[in-house]
C-alpha positions as CSV (number, residue, x, y, z in Angstrom):
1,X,43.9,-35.5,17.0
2,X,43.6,-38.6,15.3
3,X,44.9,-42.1,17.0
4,X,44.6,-44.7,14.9
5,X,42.5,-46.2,12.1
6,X,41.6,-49.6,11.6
7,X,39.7,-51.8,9.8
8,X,37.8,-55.3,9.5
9,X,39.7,-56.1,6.5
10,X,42.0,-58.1,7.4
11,X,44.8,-56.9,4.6
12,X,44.6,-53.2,6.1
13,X,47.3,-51.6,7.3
14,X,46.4,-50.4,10.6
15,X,47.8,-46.6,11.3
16,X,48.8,-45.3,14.2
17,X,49.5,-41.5,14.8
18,X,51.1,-39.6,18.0
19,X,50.7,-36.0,18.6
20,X,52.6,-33.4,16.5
21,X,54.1,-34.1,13.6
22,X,53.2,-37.9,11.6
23,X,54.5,-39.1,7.9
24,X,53.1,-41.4,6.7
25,X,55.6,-42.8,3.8
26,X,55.4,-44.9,0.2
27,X,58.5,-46.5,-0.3
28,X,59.6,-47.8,-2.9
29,X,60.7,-51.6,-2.5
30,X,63.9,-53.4,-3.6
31,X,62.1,-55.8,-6.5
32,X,60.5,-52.4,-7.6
33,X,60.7,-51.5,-11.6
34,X,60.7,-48.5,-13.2
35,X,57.2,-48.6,-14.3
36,X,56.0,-49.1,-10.6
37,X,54.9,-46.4,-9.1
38,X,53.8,-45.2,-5.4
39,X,51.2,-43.1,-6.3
40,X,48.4,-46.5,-6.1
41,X,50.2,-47.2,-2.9
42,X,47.0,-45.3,-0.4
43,X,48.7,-42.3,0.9
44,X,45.9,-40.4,-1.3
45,X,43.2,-43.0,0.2
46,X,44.4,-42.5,3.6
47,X,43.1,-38.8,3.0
48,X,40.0,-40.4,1.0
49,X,39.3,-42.5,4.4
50,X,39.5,-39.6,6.9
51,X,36.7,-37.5,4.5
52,X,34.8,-41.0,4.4
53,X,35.0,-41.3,8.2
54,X,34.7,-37.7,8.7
55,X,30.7,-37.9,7.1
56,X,31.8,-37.2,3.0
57,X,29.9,-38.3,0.6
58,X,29.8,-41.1,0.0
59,X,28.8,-42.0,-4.1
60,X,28.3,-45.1,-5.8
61,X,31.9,-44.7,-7.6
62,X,33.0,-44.3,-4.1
63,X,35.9,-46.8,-3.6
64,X,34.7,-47.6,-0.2
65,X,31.4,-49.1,-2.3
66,X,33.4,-50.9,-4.7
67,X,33.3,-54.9,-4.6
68,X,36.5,-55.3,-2.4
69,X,35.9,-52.8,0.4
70,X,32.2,-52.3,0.7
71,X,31.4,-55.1,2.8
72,X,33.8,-53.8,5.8
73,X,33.9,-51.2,7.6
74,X,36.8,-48.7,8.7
75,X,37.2,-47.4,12.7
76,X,39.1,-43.9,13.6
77,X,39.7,-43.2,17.2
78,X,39.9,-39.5,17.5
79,X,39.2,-36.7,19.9
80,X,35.7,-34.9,19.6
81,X,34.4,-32.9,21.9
82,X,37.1,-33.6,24.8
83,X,36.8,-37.4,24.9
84,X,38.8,-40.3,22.4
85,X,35.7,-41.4,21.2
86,X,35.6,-44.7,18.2
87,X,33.9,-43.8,14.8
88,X,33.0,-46.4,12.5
89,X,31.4,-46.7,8.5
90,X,31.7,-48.9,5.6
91,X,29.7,-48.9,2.0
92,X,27.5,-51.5,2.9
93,X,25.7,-48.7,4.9
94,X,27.1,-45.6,4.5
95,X,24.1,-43.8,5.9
96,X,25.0,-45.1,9.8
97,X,28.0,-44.0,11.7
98,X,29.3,-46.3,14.8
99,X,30.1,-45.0,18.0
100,X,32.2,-45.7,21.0
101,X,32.6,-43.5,23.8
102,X,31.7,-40.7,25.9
103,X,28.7,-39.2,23.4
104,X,26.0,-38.0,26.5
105,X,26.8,-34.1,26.2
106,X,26.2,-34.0,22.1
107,X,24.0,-31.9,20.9
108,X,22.2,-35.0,19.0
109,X,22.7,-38.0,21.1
110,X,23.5,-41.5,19.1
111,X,21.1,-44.3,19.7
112,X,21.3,-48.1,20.1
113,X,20.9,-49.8,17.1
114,X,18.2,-53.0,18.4
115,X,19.6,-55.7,15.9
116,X,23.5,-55.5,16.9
117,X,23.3,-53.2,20.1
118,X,25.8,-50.5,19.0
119,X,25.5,-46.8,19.5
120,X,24.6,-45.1,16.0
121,X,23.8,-42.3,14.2
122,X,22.9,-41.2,11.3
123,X,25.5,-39.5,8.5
124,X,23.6,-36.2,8.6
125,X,23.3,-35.9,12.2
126,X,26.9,-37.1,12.5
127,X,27.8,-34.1,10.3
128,X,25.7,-31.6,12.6
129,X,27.1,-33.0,16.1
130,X,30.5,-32.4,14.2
131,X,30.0,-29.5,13.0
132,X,29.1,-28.2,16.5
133,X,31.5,-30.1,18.7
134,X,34.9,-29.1,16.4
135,X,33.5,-25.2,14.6
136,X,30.8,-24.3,17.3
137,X,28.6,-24.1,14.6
138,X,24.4,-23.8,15.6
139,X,22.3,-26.9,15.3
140,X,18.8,-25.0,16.0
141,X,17.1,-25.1,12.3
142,X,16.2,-21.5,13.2
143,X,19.6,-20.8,13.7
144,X,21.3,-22.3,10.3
145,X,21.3,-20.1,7.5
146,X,21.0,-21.5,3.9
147,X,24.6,-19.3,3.3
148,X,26.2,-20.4,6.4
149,X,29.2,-22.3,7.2
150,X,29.1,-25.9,7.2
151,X,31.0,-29.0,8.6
152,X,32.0,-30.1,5.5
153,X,33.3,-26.9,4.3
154,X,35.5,-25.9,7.2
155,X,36.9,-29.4,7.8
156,X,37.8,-29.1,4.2
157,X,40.3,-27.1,4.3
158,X,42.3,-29.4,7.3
159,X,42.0,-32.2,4.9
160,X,42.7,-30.6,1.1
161,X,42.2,-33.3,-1.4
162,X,44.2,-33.5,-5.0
163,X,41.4,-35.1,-6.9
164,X,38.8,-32.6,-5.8
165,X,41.4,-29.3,-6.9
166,X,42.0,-28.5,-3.3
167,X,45.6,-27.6,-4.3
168,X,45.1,-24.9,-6.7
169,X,44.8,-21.6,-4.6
170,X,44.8,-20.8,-1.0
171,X,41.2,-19.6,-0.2
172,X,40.2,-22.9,-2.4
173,X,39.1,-26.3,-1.0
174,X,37.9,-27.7,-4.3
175,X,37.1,-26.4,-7.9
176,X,33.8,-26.8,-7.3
177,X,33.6,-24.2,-4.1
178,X,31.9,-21.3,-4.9
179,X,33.1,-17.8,-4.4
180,X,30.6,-17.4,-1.6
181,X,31.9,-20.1,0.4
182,X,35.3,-19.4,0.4
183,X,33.9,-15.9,1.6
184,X,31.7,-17.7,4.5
185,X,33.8,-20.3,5.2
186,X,37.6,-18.2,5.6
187,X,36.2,-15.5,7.3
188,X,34.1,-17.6,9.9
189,X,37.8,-19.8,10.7
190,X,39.6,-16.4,11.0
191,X,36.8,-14.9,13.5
192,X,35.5,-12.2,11.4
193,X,31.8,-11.7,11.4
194,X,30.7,-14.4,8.7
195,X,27.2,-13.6,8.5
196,X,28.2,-10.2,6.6
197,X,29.9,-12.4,3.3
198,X,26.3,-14.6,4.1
199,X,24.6,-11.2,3.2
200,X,26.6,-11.1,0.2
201,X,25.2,-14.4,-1.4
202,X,22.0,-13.6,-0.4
203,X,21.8,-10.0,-3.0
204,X,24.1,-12.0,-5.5
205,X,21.4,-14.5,-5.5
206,X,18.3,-11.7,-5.9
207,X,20.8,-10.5,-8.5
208,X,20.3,-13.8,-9.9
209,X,16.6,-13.8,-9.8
210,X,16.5,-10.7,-11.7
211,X,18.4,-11.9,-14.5
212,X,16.2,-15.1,-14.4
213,X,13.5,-12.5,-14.6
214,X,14.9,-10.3,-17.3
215,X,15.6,-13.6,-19.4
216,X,12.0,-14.7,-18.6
217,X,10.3,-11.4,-19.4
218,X,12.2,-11.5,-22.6
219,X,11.1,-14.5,-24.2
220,X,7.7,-14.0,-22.3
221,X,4.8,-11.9,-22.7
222,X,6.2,-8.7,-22.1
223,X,7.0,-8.1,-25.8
224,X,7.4,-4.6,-26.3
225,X,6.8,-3.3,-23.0
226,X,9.3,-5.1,-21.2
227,X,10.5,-3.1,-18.5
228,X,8.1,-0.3,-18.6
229,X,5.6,-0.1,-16.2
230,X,3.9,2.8,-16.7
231,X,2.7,0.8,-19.8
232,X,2.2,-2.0,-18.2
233,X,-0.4,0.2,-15.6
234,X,-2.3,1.5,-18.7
235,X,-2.7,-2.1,-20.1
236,X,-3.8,-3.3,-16.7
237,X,-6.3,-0.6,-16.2
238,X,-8.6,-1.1,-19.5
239,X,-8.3,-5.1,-18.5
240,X,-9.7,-4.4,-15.4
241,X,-12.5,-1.8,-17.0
242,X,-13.5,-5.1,-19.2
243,X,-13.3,-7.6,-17.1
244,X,-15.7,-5.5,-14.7
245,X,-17.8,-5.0,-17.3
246,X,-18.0,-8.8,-18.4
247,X,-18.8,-9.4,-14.7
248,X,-21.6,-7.2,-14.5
249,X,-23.1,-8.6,-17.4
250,X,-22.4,-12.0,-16.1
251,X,-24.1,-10.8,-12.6
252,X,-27.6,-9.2,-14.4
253,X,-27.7,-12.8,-16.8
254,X,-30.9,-14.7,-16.8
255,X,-30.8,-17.5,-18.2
256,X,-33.6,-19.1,-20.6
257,X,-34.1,-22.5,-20.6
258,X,-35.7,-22.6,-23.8
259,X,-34.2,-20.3,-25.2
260,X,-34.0,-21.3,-28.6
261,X,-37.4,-22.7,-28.9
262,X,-38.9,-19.2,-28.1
263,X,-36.5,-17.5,-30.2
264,X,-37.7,-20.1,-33.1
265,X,-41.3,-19.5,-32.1
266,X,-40.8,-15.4,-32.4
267,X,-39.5,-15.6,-35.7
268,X,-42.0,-18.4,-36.9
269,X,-44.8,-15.2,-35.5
270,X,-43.1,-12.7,-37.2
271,X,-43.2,-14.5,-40.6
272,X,-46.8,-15.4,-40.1
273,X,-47.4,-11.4,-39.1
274,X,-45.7,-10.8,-42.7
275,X,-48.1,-13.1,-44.6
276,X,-51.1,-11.9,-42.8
277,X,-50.4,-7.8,-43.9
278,X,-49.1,-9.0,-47.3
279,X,-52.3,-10.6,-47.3
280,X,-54.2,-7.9,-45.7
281,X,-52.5,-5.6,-48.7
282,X,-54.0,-8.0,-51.7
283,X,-57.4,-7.6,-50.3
284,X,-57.2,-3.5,-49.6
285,X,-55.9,-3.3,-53.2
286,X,-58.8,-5.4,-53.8
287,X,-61.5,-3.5,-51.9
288,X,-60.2,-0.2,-53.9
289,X,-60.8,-1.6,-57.6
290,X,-64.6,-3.0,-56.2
291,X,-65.8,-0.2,-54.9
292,X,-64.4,1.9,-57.9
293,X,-66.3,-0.6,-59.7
294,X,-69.5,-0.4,-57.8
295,X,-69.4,3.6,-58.1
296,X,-69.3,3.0,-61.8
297,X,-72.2,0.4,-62.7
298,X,-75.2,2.8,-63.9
299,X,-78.6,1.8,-65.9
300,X,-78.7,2.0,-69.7
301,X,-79.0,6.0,-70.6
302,X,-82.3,5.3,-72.5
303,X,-83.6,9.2,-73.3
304,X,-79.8,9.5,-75.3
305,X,-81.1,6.3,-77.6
306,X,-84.1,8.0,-78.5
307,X,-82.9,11.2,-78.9
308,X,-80.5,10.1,-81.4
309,X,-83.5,8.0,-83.6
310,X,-85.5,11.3,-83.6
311,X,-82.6,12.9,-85.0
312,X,-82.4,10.3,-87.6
313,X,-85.7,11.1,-88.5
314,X,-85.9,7.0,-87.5
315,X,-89.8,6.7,-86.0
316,X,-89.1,3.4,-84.3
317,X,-92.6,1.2,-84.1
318,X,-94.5,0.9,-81.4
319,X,-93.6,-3.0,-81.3
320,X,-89.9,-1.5,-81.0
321,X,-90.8,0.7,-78.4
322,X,-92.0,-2.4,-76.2
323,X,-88.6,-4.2,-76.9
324,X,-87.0,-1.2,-75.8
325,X,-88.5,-1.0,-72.7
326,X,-87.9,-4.7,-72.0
327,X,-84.1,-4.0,-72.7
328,X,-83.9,-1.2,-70.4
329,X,-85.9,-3.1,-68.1
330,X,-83.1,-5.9,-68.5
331,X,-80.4,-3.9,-68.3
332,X,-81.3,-2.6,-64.6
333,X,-81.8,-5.7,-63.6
334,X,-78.2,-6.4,-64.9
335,X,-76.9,-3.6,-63.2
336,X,-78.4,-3.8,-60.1
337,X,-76.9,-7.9,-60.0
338,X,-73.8,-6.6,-60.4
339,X,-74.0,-3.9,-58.0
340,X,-75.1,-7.3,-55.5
341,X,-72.5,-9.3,-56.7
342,X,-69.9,-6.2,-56.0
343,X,-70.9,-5.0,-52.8
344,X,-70.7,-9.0,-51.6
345,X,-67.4,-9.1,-52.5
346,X,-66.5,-6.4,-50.7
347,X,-68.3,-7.4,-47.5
348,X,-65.8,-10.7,-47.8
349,X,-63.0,-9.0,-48.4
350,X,-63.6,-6.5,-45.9
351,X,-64.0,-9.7,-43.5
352,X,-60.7,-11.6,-44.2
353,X,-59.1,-8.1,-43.6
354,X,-61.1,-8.1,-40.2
355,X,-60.3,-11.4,-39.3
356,X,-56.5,-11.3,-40.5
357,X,-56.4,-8.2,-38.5
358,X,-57.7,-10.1,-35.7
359,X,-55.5,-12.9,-35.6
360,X,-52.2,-10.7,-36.3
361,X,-52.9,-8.5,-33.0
362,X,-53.4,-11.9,-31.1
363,X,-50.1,-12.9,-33.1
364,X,-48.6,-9.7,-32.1
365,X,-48.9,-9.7,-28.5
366,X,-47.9,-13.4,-28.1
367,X,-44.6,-12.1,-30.0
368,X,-44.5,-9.1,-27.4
369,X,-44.4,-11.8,-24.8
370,X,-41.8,-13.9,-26.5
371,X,-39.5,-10.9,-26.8
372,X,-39.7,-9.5,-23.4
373,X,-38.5,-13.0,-22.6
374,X,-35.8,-13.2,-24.6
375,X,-34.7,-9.4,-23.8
376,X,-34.7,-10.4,-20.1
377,X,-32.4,-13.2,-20.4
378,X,-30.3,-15.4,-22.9
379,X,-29.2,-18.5,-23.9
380,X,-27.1,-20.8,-21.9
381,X,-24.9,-21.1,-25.0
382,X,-24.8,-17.3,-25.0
383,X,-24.1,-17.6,-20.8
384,X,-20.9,-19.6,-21.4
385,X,-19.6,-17.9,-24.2
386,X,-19.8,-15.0,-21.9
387,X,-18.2,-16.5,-19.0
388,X,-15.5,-18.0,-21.0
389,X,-14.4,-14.3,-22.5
390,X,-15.0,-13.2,-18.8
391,X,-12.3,-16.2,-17.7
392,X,-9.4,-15.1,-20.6
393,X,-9.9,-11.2,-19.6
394,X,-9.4,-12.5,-16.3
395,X,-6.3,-14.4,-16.6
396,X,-5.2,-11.5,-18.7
397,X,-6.0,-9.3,-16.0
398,X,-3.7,-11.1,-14.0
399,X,-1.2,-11.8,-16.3
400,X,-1.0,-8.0,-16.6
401,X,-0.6,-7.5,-12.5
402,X,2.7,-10.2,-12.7
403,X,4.2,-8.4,-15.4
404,X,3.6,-5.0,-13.7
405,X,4.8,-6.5,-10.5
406,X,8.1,-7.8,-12.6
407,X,9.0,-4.7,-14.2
408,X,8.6,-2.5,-11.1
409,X,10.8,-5.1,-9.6
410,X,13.2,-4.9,-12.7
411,X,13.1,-0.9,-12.8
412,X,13.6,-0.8,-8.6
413,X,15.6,-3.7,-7.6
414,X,19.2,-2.6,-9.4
415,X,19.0,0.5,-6.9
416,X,17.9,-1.5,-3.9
417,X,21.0,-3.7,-4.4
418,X,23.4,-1.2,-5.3
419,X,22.1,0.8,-1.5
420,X,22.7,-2.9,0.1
421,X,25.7,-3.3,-1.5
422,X,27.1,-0.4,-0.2
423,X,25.7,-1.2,3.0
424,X,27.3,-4.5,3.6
425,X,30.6,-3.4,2.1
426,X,30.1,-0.5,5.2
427,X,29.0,-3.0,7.7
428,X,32.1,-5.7,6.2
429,X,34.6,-2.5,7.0
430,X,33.5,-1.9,10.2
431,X,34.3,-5.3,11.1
432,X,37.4,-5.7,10.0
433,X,38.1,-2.3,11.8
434,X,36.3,-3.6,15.3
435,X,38.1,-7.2,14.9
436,X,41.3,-5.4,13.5
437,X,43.2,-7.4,16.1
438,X,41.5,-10.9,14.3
439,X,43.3,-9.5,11.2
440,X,46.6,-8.3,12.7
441,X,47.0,-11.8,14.0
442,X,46.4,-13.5,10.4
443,X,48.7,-11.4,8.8
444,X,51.2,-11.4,11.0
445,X,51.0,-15.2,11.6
446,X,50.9,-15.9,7.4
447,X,54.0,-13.5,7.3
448,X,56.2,-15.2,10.0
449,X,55.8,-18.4,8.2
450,X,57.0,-17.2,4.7
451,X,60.0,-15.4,6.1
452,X,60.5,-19.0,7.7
453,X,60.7,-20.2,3.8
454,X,61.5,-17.2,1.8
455,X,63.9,-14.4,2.3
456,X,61.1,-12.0,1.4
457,X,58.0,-11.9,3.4
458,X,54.4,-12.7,1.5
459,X,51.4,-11.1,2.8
460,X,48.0,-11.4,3.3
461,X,45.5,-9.2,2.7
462,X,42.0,-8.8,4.1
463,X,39.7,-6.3,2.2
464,X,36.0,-5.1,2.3
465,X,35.1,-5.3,-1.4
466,X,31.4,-4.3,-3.0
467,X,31.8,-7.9,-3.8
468,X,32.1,-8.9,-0.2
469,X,34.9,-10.2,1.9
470,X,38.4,-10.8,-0.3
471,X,41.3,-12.9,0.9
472,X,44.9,-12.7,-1.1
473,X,48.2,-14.0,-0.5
474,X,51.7,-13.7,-2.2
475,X,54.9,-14.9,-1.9
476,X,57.5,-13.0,-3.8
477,X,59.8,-15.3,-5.1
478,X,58.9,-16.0,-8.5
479,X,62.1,-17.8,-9.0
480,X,61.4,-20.8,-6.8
481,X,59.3,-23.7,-8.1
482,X,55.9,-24.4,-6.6
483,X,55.2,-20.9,-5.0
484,X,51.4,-21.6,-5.1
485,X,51.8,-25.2,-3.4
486,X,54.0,-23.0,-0.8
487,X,51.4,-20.0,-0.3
488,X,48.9,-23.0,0.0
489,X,51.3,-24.4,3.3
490,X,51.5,-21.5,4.7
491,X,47.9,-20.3,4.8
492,X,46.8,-23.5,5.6
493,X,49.2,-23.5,8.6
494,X,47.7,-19.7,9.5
495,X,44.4,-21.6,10.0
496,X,45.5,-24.0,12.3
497,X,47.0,-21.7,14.4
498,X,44.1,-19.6,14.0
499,X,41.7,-21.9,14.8
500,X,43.3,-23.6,17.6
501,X,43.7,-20.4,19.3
502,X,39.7,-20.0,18.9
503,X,39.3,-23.6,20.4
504,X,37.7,-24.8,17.3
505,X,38.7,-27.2,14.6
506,X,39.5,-30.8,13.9
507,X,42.6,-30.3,15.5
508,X,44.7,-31.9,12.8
509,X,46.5,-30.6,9.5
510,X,47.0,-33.1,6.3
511,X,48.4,-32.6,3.7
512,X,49.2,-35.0,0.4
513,X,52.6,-35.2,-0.8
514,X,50.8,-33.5,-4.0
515,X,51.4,-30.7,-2.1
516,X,54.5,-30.4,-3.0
517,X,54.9,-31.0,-6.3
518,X,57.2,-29.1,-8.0
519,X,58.7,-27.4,-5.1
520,X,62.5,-27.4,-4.4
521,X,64.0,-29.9,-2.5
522,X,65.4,-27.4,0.1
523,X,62.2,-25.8,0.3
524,X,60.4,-28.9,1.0
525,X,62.7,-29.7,4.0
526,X,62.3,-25.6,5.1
527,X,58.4,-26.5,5.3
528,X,58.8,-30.0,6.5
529,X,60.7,-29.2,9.7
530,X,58.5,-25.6,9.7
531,X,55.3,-28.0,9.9
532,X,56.5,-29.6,12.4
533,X,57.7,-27.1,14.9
534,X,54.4,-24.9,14.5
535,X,52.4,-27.7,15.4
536,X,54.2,-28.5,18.4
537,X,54.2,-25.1,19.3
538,X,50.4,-24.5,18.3
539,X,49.0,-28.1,19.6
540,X,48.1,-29.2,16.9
541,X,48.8,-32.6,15.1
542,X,50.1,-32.4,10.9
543,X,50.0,-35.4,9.3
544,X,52.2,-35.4,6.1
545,X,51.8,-38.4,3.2
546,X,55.2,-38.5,1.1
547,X,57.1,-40.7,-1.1
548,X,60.2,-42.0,0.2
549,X,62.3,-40.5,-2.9
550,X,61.5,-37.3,-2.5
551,X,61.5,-37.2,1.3
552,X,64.7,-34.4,1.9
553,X,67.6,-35.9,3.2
554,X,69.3,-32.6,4.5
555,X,68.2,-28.8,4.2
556,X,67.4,-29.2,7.8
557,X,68.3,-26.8,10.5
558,X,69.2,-27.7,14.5
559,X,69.5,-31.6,14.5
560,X,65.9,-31.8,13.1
561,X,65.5,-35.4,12.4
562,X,63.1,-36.2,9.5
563,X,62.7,-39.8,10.2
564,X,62.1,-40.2,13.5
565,X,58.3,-38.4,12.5
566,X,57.7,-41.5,10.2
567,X,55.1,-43.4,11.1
568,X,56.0,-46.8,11.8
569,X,53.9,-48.7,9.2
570,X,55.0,-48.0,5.9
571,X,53.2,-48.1,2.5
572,X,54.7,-49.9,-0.6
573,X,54.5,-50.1,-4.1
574,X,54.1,-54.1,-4.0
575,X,51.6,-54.6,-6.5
576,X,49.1,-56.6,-4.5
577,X,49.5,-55.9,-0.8
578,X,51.9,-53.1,-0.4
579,X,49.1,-50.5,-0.8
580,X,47.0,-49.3,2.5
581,X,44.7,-51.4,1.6
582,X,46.7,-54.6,0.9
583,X,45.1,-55.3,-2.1
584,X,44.2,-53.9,-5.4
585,X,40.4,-53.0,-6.8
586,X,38.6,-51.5,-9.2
């Protein structure tokens, strides 16, 4: 329970609680004016404070790091872990928690803090001794699952808050609280095996990473073939035929230095080797039309000249037969000059052809050489053009395996969560059915305390779902104001019985006169004076903020007395130091 709660700043309105039932009231005082109002006067910052205390969060808008209250620090004395032990924070460093008290047998001890000498600890490991000393809860890393139950959670639910939508449905401590830890968290407080709801969140969120994946394959690579694996294989199979093949080629490379200077040098031999046989050609033509010509040099056919005088009856002189002779004579010498003069031409031709011949084998066989080199490796240019397509067949390659990998896990995964669906949802019934009593006890306990407000009974229902773990409650009486705030009372007073029972919990119940808004006057004094009796009966302490005006004057039963539960400091709506606070801010 909580004792008391103090503070350095010297405006606070210290609060002191006893054991059962507490309200702590706004009235309303007699300079008041209409536009006044209690709702500034701290009874929601009194709840703010015990969350602050309590390890909440503890953000820059915080008001405890506004100008006004930042530089002092706020002190609950309150029962953990079987000892009144003194917890202290304030905004200037909301990351340290002070201690006083028994603190040796906690799971992470406090230490001395070597400038002032007082026992701290840090906000997170004031969270974790918490969460162990009041909910049991593990501590071991090994032990905490990422779904689990935590501290904050639980203790939520003794402490609802307005601003955060804690009044809005039963099973809800805020708007933000996801489905999943309403599951966790409810069935952990009533004693049913939390770990299966755990189970839950952990396929919803594979669920989720499938749909991340589907989104991704769509506006990914996959393009056509998204989903289908079986095309997926045959793609990946011929990447993996290239890419082998690229590496092999890669493997049997040999590089060539020079490779472009030999290649140069070939081709600079393979033009020479063309002028040398178009050269070779000329002079074979050449050699054909001499030695046609040398065939065809004969002397002067003298007999057919003198033949053909005689027959023109011609008798040439003897003086003309001398010249004759002379002319014959000159015309073998002729003849036989030319047939010099042809056949030395010839021997020159036929020795450029030798020696062209000559040099083009020499030419040839350095070419041979050139070649080999060049077929035996290639150019480093040509080397990293290979390895280059080798790397992007490679990453295709692999891109190819992840998409594989992603549609067999798209095509597989839908039937792999639908099987542990249905397992859980088996494993979530037999629990209910082995812990039936657990249940038994919650309905019944939800069911007395609506026939204490209502003529009719509400109910709670437990169910195994394929969804996991479901918690509903109804009131029938549709015709009374603020059913919801009253469903909220009552299941909220379940889990302190509940949980008290167990041994675990703050063991405290607040709740904030938003609470009950809109409900009947006569309904509010039913759960007033209900509150109040359960938590003597239970042990546990409820702590009630209301304003003064709508605090029910009758609608009591048995001489209950309202008042005498009011705590003795009271809260006003005096502008400047009626609040808890004593002063105004932000």
């Amino acid at each position: 329970m909580i004792h008391n709660l103090t503070s350095d700043l010297e405006s606070f309105k210290t609060l002191k609680f006893t054991p059962g039932f507490n309200i702590l009231l706004a009235e309303k005082t007699a300079q008041s004016t209409d536009r006044q109002t209690r709702n500034g006067s701290g009874k929601t910052s009194f709840i703010e404070l015990v969350h602050f205390i309590f390890g909440g969060n503890s953000k820059p808008d915080s008001i405890f790091r506004s100008d006004e209250l930042k530089p002092h620090s706020f002190e609950m004395q309150v029962d953990i872990g079987g000892h009144t032990i003194s917890a202290a924070r304030s905004g200037t460093k909301p990351a340290l928690i002070r201690l006083q008290g028994k603190t040796g047998r906690w799971p992470i001890m406090p230490k001395i803090c070597k400038k002032t000498g007082d026992l701290v600890l840090s906000n997170t490991n004031w969270r974790t001794d918490l969460g162990e000393l009041l909910f049991a809860l593990p501590t071991s890393s090994d032990s905490i699952s990422r779904f689990g139950p935590t501290f904050r959670s639980l203790f939520s639910y003794f402490a609802r808050r307005q601003d955060g939508g804690g009044f809005v449905q039963p099973t809800q401590h805020s708007g933000r609280q996801q489905n999943w830890d309403q599951q966790v968290a409810i069935s952990y407080l009533l004693g049913l095996d939390a770990s299966i709801a755990q189970q839950f969140q952990e396929t919803r969120a594979q669920e989720s990473a499938m749909a991340e994946l589907r989104k991704a394959a769509k506006q990914g690579d996959l393009g056509e073939f998204y989903g289908n694996s079986a095309d997926f294989r045959t793609r990946l199979a011929i990447a993996e035929t290239k890419a082998g093949q690229l590496q092999s080629q890669l493997a049997e490379f040999n590089v060539v230095p020079e490779y472009a200077a030999i290649e140069q040098e070939a081709s600079e031999i393979t033009r020479s080797i063309s002028t040398i046989n178009d050269d070779n050609m000329i002079d074979q033509e050449l050699l054909l039309q001499l030695r046609t010509a040398l065939v065809s040099e004969e002397p002067p056919a003298i007999t057919n000249v003198e033949k053909l005088y005689n027959e023109a009856n011609v008798v040439l002189p003897e003086i003309v037969g001398r010249r004759f002779a002379e002319v014959s004579e000159f015309h073998e010498a002729i003849v036989r000059n030319r047939q010099s003069h042809l056949s030395a031409e010839i021997t020159a031709a036929e020795a450029r052809i030798a020696e062209r011949e000559a040099r083009r084998l020499k030419l040839d066989r350095r070419r041979g050489q050139l070649m080999g080199i060049l077929q035996s490796g290639g150019a480093l240019e040509h080397y990293s053009r290979l390895q280059e397509e080798a790397g992007r067949t490679e990453a295709n390659v692999e891109a190819l395996r992840q998409q594989l990998e992603i549609a067999e896990r798209i095509e597989s995964t839908r039937v792999q969560l639908d099987i542990e669906r249905a397992r859980l949802q088996q494993a979530l019934q037999a629990d209910l059915h082995e812990r039936n009593d657990i249940t038994n006890d919650a309905i019944v306990i939800f069911e007395e305390l609506s026939t204490s407000l209502y003529e009719q009974a509400g109910h709670l229902t437990v169910a195994a779902t394929s969804n996991g773990p479901t918690f509903k409650v109804a009131i029938d009486a549709q015709r009374s104001k603020g059913i919801n705030r009253m469903q909220i009372f009552c299941f909220d007073l379940m889990l302190a019985e509940l949980t008290a029972k167990r041994g675990i919990g703050p063991g405290f119940l607040i709740h904030d006169s938003h609470l009950f808004d809109g409900v009947d006057e006569r309904q509010v004094a039913k759960a007033l004076q209900l509150g109040a009796n359960h938590a003597k009966k239970v042990g546990f302490q409820y702590i009630v903020t209301m304003n003064s005006d709508v605090l029910p004057e009758d609608g009591f039963q048995n001489g209950f007395d309202v008042r005498r539960y009011v705590n003795p400091t009271r809260l006003t709506d005096e502008e400047e130091t009626g609040g808890l606070f004593g002063l105004r801010f932000g």
